[in-house]
C-alpha positions as CSV (number, residue, x, y, z in Angstrom):
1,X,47.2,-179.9,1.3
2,X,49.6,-179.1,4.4
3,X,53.3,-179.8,3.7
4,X,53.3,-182.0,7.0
5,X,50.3,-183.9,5.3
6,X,52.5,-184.0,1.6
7,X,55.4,-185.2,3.6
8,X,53.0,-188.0,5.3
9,X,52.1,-189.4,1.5
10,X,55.6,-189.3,0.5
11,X,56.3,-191.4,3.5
12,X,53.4,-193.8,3.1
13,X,54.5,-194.2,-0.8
14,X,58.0,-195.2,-0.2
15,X,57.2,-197.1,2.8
16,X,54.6,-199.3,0.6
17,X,57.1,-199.8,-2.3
18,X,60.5,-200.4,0.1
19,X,59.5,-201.8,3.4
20,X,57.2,-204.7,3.2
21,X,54.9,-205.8,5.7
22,X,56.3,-207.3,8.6
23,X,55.0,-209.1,11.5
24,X,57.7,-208.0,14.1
25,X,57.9,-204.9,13.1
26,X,54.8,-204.0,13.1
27,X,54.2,-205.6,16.7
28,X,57.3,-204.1,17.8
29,X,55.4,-200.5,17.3
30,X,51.9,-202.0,18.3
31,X,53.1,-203.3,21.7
32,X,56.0,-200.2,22.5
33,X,52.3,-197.8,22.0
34,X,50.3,-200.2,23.9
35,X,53.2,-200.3,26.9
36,X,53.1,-196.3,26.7
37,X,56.3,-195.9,25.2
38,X,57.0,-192.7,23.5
39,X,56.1,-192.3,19.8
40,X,59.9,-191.6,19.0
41,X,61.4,-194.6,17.3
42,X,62.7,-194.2,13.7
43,X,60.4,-194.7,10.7
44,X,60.0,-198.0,8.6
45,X,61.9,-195.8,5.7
46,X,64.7,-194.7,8.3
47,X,64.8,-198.4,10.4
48,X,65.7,-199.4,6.4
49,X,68.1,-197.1,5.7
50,X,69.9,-198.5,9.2
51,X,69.7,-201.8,7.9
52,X,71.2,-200.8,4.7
53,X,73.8,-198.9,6.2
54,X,74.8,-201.8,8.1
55,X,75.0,-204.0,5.6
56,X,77.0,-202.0,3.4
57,X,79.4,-201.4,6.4
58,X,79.3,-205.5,6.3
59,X,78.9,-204.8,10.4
60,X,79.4,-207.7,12.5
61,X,79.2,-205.8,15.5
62,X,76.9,-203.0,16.2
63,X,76.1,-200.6,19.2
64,X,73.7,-199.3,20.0
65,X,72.8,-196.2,22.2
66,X,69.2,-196.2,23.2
67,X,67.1,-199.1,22.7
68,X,63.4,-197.5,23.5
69,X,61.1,-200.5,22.2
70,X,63.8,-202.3,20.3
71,X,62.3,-201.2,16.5
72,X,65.3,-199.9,15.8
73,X,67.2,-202.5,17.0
74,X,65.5,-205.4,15.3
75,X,66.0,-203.3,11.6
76,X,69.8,-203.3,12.7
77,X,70.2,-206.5,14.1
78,X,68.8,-208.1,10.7
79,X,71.9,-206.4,8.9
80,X,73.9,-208.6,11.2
81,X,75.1,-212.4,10.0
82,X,74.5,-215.6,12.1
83,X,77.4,-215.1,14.5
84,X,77.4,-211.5,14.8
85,X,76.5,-209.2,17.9
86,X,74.7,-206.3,19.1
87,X,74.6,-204.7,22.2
88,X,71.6,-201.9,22.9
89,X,71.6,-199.6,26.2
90,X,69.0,-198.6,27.6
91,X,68.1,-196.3,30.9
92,X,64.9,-197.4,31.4
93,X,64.0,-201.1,33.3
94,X,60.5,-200.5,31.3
95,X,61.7,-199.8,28.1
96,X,64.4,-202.5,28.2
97,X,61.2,-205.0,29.0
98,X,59.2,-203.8,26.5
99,X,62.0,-204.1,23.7
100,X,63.7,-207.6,25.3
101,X,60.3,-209.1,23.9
102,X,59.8,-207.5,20.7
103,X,63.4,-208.4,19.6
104,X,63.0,-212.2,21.2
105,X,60.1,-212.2,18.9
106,X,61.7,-211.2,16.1
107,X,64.1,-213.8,16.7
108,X,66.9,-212.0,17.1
109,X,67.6,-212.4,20.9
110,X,70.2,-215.0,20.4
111,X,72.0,-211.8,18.3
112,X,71.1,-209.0,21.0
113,X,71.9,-207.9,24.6
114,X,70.0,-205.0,26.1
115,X,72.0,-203.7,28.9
116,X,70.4,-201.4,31.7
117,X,71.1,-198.3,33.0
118,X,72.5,-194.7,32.3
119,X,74.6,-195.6,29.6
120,X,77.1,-193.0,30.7
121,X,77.4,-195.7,33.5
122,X,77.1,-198.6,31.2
123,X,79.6,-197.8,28.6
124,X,82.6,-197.9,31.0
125,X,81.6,-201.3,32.0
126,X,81.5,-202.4,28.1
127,X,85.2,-200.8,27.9
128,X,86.4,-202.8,30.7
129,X,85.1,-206.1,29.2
130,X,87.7,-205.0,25.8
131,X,85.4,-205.8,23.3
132,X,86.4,-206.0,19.8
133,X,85.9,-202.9,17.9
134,X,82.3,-202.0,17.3
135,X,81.8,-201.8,13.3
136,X,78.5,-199.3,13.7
137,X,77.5,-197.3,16.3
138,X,73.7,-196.1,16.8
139,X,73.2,-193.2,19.6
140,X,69.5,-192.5,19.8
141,X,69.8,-191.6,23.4
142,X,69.4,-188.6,25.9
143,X,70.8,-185.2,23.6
144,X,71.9,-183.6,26.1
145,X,75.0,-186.3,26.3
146,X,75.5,-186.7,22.5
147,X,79.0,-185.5,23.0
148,X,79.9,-187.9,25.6
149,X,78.3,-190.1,23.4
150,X,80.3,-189.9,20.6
151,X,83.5,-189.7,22.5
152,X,82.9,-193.3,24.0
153,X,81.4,-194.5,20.3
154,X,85.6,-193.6,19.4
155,X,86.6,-195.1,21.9
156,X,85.1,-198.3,21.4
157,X,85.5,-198.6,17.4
158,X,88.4,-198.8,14.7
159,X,89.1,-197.1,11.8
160,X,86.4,-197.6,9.3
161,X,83.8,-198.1,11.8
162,X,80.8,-196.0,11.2
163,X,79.0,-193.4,13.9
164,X,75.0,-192.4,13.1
165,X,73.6,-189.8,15.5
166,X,69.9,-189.6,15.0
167,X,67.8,-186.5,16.0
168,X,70.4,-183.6,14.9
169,X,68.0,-180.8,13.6
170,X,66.2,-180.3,16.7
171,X,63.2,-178.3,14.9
172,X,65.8,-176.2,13.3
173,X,66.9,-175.4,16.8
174,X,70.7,-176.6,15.9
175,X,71.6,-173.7,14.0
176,X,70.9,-171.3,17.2
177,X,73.9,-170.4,18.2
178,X,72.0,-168.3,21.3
179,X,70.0,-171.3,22.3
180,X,70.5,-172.9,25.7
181,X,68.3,-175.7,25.4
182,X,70.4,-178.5,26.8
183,X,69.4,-180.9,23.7
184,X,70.6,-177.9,21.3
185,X,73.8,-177.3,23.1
186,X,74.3,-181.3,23.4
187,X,73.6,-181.6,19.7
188,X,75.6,-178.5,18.6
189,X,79.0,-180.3,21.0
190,X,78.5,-183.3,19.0
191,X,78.4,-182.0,15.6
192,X,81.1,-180.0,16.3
193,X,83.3,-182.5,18.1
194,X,82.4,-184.3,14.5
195,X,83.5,-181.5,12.0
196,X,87.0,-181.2,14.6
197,X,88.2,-184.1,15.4
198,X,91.4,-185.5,13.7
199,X,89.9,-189.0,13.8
200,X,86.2,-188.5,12.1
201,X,85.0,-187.8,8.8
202,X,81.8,-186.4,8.8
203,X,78.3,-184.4,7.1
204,X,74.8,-184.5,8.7
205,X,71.7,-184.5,6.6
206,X,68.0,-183.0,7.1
207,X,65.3,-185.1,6.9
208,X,61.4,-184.7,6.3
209,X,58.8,-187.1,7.2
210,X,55.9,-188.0,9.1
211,X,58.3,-187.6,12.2
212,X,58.2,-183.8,11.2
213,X,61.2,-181.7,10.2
214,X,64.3,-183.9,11.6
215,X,67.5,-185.3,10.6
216,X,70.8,-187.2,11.2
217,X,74.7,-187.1,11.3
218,X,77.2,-189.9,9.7
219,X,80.9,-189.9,10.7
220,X,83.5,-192.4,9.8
221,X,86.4,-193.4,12.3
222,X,89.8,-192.5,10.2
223,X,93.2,-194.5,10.9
């Protein structure tokens, strides 16, 4: 057997025993393939450990950055009580459409916004309206702009608040320090801007799967 195939049955094992079947999920994924949407979204075992994380966070306000088909979203947005609120950016018109119905679905529209556009463009918009301090933040986006990113996700939480940057490991790529692949050097900024900054408390973890050889960062927002 093929490690990638070992790591496959490990997935389908604990996705059997943790994540129950689910009808919104599982359309979420059918109709994002069927639309053409790249096979990128987190797995049922990761979209669960989101969902956890926000609970134990007690989020009432999440943000996220990158909605792709809104699978992500929905696992999130389930964490979230009856009056809480999360918005999702998204760059592209297609994606947004494809994950505004999945979520609505779901039921959760009356919980989510998905906001349109380069969300370098859209999260100075969000900082103008003075929202309350985001609880979680989600950036699942473009790599290249991870710092930028995670600059805006301080900007626009407290102390306490919790940061999650998916797709860290890059293959392995992160720990290249003569790479210059723009998602490398984008990744390696934000980890670094992580393990610097006065304000943020954070580790990153690798991750097997049947995404492959992956992984993620955590960072708290200090007082």
């Amino acid at each position: 057997m093929s490690e990638s195939q070992l790591w496959d049955d490990v997935d389908d094992y604990f996705f059997s025993h943790l994540t129950p079947d689910d009808d919104a999920l599982a359309a979420a994924l059918r109709d994002s393939a069927a639309a053409g949407l790249p096979q990128v979204n987190v797995t049922a075992t990761q979209g669960k450990l989101l969902h956890l994380l926000a609970q134990v966070q007690g989020a009432r306000t999440i943000l996220e950055i990158g909605t792709l088909g809104g699978y992500s979203t929905i696992w999130l947005a389930r964490a979230l009580p009856a009056d809480g609120r999360l918005i999702s950016l998204e760059y592209s018109p297609r994606h947004a459409e494809v994950a505004t119905r999945n979520i609505a679905r779901a039921g959760l529209d009356g919980l989510v916004e998905v906001r349109v556009g380069a969300a370098l463009e859209s999260l100075p918009k969000l900082a103008d309206e003075n929202p309350p301090p985001f609880d979680l933040v989600f950036i699942d986006a473009d790599k290249v702009n991870n710092p930028h990113y995670v600059e805006w996700a301080l900007r626009l939480t407290s102390a306490g608040s919790l940061i999650i940057v998916d797709n860290v490991v890059r293959g392995g790529r992160v720990a290249d320090p003569g790479s210059t692949e723009p998602d490398v050097l984008g990744t390696r900024a934000a980890i670094e801007l992580i393990g610097s900054h006065p304000r943020l408390s954070g580790t990153a973890v690798q991750t097997v799967g049947s995404k492959g050889y992956d992984g993620f960062a955590l960072a708290r927002v200090l007082g």
